[in-house]
N, CA, C and O atoms as a Tripos MOL2 file, in Angstrom:
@<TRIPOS>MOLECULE
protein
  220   219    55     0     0
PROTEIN
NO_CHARGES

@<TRIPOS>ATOM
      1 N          16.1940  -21.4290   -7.0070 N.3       1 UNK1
      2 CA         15.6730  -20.4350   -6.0940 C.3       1 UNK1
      3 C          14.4730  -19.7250   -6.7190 C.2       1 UNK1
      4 O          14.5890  -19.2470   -7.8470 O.2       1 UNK1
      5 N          13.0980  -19.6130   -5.9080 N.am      2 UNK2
      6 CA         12.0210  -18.8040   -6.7150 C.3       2 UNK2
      7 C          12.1600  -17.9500   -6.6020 C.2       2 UNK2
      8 O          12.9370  -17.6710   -5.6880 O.2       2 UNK2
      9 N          11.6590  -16.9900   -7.2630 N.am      3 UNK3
     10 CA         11.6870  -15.5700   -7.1110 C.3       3 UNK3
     11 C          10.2240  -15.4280   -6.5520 C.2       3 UNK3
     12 O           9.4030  -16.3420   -6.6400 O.2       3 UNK3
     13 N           9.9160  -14.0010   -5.8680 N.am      4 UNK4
     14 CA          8.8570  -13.1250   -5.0580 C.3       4 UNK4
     15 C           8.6480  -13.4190   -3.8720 C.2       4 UNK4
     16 O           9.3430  -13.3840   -2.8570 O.2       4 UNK4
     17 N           7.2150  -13.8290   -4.1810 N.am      5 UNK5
     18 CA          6.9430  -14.2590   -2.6790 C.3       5 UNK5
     19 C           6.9290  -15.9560   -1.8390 C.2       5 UNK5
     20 O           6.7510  -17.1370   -2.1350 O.2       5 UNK5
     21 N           7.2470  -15.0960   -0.6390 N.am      6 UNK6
     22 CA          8.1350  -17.1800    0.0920 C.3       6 UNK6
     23 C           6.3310  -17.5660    0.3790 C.2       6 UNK6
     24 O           5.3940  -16.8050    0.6220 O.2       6 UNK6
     25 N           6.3790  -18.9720    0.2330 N.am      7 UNK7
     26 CA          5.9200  -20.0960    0.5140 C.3       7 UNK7
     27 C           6.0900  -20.5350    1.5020 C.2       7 UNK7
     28 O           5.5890  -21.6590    1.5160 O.2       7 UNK7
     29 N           6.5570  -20.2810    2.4510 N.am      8 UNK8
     30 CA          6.6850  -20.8860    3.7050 C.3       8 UNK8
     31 C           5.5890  -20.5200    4.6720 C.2       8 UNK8
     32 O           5.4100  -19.3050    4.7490 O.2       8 UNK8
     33 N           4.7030  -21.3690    5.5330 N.am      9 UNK9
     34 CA          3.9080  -21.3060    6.3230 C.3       9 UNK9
     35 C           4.4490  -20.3080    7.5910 C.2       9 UNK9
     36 O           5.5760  -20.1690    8.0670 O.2       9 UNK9
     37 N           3.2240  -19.7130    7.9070 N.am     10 UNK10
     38 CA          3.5220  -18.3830    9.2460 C.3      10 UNK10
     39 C           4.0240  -19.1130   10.0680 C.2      10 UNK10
     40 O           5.0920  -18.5550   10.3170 O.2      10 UNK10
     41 N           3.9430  -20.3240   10.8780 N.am     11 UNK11
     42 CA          4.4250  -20.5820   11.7650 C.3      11 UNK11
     43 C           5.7340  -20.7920   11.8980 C.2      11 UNK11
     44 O           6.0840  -20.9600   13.0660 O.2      11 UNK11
     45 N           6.7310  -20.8460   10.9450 N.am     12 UNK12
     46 CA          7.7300  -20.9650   11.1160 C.3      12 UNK12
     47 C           8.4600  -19.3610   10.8210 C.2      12 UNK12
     48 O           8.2360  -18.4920    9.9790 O.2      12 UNK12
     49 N           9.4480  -19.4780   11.9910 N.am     13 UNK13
     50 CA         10.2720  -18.2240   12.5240 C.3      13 UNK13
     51 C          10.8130  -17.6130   11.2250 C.2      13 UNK13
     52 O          10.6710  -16.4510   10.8470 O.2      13 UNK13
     53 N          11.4230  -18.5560   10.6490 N.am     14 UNK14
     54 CA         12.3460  -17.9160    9.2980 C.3      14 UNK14
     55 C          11.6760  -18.2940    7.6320 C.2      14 UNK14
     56 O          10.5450  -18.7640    7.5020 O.2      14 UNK14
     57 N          12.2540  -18.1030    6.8870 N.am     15 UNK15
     58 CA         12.2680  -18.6660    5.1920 C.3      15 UNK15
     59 C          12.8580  -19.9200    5.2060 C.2      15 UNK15
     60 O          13.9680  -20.2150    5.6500 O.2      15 UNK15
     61 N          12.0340  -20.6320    4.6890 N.am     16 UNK16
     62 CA         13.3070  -22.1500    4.5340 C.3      16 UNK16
     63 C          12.8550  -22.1590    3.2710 C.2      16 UNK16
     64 O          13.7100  -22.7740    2.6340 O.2      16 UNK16
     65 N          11.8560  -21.7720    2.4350 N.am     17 UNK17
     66 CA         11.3420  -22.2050    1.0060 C.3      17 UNK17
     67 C          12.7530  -21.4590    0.3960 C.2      17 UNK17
     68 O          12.5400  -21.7440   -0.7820 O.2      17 UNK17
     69 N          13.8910  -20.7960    0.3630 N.am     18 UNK18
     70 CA         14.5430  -20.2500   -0.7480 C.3      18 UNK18
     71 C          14.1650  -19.5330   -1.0780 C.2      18 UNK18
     72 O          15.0080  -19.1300   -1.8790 O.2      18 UNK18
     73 N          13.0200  -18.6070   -1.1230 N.am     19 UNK19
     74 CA         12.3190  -17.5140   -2.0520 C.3      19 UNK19
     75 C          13.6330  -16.1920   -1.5010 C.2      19 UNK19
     76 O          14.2400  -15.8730   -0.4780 O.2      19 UNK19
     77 N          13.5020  -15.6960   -3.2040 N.am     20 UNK20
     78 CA         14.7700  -14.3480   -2.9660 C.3      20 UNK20
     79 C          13.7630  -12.8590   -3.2910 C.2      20 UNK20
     80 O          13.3610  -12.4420   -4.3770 O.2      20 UNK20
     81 N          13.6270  -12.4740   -2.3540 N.am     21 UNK21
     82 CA         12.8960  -11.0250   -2.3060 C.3      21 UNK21
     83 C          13.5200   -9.8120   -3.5390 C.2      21 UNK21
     84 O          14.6600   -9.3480   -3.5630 O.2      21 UNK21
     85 N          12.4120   -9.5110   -4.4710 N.am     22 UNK22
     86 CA         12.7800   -8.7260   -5.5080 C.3      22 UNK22
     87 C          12.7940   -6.9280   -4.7450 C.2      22 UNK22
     88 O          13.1910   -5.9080   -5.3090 O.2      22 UNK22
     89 N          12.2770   -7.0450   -3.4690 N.am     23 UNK23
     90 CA         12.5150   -5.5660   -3.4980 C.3      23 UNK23
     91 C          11.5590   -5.3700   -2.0600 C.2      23 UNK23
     92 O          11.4090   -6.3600   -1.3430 O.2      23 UNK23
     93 N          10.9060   -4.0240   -1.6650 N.am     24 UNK24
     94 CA          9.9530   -3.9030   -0.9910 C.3      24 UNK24
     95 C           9.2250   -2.8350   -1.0900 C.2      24 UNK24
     96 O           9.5470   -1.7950   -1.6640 O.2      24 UNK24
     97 N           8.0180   -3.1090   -0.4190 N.am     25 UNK25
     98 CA          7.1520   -2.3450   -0.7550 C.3      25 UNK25
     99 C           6.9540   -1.1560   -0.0140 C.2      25 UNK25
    100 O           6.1550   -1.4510    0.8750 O.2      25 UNK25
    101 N           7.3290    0.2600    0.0950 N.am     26 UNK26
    102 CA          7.5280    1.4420    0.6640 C.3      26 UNK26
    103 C           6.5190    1.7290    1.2880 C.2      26 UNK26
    104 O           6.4600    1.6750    2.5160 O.2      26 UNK26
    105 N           5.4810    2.1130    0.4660 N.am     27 UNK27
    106 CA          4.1710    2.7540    1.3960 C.3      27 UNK27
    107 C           2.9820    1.6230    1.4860 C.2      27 UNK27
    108 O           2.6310    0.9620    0.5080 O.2      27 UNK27
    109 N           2.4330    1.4990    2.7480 N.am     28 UNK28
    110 CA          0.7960    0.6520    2.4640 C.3      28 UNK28
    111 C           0.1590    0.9830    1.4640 C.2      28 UNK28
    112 O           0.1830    0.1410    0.5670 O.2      28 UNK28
    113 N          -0.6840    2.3320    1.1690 N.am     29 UNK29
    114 CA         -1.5420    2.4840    0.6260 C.3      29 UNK29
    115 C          -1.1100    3.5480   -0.6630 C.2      29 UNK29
    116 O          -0.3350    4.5040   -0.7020 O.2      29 UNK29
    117 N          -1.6410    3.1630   -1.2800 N.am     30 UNK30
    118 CA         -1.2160    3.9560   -2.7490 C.3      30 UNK30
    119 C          -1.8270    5.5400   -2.2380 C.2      30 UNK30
    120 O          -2.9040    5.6650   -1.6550 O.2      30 UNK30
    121 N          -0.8830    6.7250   -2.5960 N.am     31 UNK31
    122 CA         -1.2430    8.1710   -2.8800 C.3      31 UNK31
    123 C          -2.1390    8.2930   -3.6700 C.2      31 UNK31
    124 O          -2.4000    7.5000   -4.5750 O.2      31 UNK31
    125 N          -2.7460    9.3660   -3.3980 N.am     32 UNK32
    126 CA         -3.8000    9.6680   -4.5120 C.3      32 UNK32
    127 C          -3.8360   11.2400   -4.3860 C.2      32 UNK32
    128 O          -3.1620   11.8040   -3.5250 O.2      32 UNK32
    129 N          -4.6640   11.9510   -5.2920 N.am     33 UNK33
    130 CA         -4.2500   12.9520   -5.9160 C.3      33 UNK33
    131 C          -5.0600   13.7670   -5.0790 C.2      33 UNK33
    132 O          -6.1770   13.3080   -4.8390 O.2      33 UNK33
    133 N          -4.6920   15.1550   -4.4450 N.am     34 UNK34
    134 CA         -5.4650   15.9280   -3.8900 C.3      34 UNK34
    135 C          -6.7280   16.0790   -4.4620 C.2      34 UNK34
    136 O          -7.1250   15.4920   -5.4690 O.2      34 UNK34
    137 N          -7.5410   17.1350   -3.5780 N.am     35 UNK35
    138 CA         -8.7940   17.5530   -4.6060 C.3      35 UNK35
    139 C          -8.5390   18.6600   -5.3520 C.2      35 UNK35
    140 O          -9.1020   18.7790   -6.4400 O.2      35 UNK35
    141 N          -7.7760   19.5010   -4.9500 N.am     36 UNK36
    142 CA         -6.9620   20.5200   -5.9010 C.3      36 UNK36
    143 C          -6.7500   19.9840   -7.1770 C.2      36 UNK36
    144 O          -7.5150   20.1780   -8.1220 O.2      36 UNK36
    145 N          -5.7800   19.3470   -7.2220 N.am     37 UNK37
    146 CA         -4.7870   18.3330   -8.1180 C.3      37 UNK37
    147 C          -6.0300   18.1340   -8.8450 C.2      37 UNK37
    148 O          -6.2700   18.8580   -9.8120 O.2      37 UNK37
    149 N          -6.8910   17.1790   -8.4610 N.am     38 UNK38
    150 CA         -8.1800   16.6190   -9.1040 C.3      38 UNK38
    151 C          -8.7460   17.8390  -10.2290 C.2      38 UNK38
    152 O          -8.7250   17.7910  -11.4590 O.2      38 UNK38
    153 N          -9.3950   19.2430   -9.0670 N.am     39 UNK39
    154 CA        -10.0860   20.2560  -10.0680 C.3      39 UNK39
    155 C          -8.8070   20.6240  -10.9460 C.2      39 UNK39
    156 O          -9.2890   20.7190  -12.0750 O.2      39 UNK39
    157 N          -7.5150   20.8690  -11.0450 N.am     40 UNK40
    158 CA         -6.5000   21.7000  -12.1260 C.3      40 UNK40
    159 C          -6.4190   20.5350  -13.0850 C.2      40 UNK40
    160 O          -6.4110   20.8740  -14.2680 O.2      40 UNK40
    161 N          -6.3470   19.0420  -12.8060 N.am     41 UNK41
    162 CA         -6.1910   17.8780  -14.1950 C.3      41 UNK41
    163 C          -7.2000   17.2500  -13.9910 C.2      41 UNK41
    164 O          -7.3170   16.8460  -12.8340 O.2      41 UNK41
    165 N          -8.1960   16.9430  -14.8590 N.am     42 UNK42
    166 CA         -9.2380   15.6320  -14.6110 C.3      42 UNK42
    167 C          -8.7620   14.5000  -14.8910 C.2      42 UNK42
    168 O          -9.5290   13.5580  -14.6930 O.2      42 UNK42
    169 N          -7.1800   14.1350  -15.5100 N.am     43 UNK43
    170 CA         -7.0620   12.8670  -15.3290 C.3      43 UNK43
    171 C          -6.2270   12.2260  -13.9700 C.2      43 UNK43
    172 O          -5.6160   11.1830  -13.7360 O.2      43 UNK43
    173 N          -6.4700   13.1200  -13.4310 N.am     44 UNK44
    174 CA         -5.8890   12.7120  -12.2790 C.3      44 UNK44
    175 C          -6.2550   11.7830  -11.0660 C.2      44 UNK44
    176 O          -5.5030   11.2310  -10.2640 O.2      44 UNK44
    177 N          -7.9220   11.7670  -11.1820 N.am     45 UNK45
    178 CA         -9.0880   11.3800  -10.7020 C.3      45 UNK45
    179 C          -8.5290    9.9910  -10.3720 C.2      45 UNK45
    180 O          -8.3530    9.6530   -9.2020 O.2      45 UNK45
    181 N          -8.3000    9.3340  -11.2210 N.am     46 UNK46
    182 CA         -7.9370    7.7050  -11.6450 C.3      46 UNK46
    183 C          -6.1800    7.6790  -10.7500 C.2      46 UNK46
    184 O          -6.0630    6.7550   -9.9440 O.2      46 UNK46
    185 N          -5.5160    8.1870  -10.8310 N.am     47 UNK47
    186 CA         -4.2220    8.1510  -10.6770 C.3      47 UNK47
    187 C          -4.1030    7.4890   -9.0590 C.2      47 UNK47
    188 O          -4.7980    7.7740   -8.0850 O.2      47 UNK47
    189 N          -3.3050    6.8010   -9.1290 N.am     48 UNK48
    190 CA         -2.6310    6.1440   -7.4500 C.3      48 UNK48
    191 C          -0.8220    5.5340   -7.8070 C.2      48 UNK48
    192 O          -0.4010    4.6140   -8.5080 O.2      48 UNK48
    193 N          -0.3430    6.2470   -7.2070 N.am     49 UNK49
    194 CA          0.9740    6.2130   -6.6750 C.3      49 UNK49
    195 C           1.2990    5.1790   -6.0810 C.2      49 UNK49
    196 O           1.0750    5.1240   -4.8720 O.2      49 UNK49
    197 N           1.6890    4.4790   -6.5040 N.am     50 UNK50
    198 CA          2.1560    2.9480   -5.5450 C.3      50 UNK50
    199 C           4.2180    2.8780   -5.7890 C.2      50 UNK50
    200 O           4.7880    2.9580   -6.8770 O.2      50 UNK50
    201 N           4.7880    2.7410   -4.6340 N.am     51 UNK51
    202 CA          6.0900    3.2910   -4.4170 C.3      51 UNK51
    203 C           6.8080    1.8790   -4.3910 C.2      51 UNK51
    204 O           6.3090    1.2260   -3.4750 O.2      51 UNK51
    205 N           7.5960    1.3050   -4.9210 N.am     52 UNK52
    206 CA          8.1140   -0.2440   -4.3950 C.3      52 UNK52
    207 C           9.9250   -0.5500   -5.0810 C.2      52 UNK52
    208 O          10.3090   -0.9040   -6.1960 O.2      52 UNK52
    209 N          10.4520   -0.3130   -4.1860 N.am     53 UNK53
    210 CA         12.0520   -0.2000   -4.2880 C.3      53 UNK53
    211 C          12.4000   -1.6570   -4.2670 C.2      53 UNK53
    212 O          11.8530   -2.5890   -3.6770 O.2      53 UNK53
    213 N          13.5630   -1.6200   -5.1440 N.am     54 UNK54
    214 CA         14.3680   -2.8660   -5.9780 C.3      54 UNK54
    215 C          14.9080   -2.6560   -4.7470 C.2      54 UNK54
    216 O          14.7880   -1.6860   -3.9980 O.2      54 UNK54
    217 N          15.7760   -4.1000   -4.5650 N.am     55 UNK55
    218 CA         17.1850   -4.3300   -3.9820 C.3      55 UNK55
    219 C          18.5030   -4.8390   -5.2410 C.2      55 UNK55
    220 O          19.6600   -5.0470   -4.8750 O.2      55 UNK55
@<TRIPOS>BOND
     1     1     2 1
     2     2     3 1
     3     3     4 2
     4     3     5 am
     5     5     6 1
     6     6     7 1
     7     7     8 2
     8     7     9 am
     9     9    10 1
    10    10    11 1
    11    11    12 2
    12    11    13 am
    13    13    14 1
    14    14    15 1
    15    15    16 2
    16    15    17 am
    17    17    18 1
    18    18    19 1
    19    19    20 2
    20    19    21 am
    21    21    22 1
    22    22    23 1
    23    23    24 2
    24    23    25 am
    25    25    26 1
    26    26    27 1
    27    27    28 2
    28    27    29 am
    29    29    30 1
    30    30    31 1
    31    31    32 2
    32    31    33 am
    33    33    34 1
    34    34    35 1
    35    35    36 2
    36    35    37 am
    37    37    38 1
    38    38    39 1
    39    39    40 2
    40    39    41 am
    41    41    42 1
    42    42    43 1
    43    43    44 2
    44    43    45 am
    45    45    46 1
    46    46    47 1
    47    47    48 2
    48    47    49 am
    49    49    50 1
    50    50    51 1
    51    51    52 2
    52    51    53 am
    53    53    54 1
    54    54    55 1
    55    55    56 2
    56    55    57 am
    57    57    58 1
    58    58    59 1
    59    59    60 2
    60    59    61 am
    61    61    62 1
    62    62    63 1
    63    63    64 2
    64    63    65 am
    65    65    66 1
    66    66    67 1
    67    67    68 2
    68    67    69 am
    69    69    70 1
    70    70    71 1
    71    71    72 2
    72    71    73 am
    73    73    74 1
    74    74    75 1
    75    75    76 2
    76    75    77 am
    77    77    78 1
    78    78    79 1
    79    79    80 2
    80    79    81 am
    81    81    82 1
    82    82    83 1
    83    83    84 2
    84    83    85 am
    85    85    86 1
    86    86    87 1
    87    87    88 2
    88    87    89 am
    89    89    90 1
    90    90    91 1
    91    91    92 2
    92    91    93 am
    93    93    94 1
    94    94    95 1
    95    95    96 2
    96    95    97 am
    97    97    98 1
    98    98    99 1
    99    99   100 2
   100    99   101 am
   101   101   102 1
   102   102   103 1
   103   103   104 2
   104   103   105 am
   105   105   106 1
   106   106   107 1
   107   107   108 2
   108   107   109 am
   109   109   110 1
   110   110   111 1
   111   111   112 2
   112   111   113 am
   113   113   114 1
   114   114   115 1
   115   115   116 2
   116   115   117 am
   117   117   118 1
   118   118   119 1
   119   119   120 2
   120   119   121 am
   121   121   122 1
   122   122   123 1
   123   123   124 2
   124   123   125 am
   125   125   126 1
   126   126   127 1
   127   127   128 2
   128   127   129 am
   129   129   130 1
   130   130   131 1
   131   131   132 2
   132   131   133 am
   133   133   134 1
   134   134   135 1
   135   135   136 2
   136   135   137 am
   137   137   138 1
   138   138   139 1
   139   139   140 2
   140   139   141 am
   141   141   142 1
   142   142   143 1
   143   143   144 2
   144   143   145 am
   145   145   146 1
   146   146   147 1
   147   147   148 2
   148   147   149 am
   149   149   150 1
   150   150   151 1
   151   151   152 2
   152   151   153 am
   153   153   154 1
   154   154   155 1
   155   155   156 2
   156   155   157 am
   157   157   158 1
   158   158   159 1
   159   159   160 2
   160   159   161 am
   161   161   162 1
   162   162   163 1
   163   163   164 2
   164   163   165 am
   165   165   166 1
   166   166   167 1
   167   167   168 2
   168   167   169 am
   169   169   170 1
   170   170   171 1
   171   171   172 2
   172   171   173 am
   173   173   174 1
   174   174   175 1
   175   175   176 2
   176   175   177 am
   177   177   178 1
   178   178   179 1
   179   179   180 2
   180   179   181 am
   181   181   182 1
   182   182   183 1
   183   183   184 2
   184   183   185 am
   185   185   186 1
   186   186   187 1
   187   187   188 2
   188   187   189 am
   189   189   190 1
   190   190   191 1
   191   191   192 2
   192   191   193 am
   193   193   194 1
   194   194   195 1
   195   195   196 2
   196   195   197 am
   197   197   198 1
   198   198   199 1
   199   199   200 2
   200   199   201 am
   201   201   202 1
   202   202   203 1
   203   203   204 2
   204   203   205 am
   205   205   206 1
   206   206   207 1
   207   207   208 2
   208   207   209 am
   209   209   210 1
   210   210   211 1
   211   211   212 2
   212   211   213 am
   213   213   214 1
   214   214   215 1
   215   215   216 2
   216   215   217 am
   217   217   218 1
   218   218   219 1
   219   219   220 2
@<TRIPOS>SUBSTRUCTURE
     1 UNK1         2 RESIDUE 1 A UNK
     2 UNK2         6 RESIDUE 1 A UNK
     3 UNK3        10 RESIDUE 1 A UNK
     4 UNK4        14 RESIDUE 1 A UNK
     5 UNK5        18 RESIDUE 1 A UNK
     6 UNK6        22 RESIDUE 1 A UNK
     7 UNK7        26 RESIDUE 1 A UNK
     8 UNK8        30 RESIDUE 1 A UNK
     9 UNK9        34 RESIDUE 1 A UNK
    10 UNK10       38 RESIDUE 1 A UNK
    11 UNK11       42 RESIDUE 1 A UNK
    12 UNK12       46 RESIDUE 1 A UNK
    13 UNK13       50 RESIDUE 1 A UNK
    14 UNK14       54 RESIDUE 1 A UNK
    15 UNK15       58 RESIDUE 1 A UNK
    16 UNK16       62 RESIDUE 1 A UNK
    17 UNK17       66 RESIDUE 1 A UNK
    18 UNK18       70 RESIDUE 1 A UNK
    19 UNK19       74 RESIDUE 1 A UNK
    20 UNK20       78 RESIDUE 1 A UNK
    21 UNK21       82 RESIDUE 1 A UNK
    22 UNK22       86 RESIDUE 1 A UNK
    23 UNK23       90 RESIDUE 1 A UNK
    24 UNK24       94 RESIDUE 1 A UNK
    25 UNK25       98 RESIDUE 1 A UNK
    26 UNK26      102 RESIDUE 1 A UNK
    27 UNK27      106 RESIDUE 1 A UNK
    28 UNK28      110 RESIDUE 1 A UNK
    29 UNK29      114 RESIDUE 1 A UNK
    30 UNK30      118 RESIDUE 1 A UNK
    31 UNK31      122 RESIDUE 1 A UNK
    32 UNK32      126 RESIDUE 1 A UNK
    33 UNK33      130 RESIDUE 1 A UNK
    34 UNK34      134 RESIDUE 1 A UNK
    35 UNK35      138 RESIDUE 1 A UNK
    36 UNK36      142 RESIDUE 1 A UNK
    37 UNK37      146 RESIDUE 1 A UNK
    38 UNK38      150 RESIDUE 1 A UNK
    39 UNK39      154 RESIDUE 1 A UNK
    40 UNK40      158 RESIDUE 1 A UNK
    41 UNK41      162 RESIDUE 1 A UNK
    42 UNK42      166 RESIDUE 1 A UNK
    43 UNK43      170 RESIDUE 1 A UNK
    44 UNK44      174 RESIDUE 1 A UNK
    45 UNK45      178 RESIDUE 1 A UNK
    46 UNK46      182 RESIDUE 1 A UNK
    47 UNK47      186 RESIDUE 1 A UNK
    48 UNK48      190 RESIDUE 1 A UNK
    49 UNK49      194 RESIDUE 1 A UNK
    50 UNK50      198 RESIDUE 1 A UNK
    51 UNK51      202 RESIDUE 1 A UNK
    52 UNK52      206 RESIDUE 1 A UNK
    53 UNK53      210 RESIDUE 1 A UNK
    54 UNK54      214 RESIDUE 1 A UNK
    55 UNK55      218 RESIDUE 1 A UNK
């Protein structure tokens, strides 16, 4: 069984490749740091939040 992501072509309805899903991914787009946040830490500038839950 692979692990991540399935291999199976869009056109088909289901998974037939076996692939076993490590988890999912919570939010689209990564958080990022207010502009507040930004002026009180300057390393914050760089920072993005990306959220992705195990099963």
């Amino acid at each position: 069984m692979p692990f991540g992501k399935c291999t199976c072509p869009k056109e088909l309805p289901r998974c037939v490749c076996g692939a076993v899903s490590l988890g999912k991914i919570v939010n689209k787009k990564p958080i990022i740091p207010t502009e507040e946040e930004q002026r009180e830490n300057s390393r914050a500038k760089s920072a993005k939040l990306r959220i992705f839950e195990r099963e």
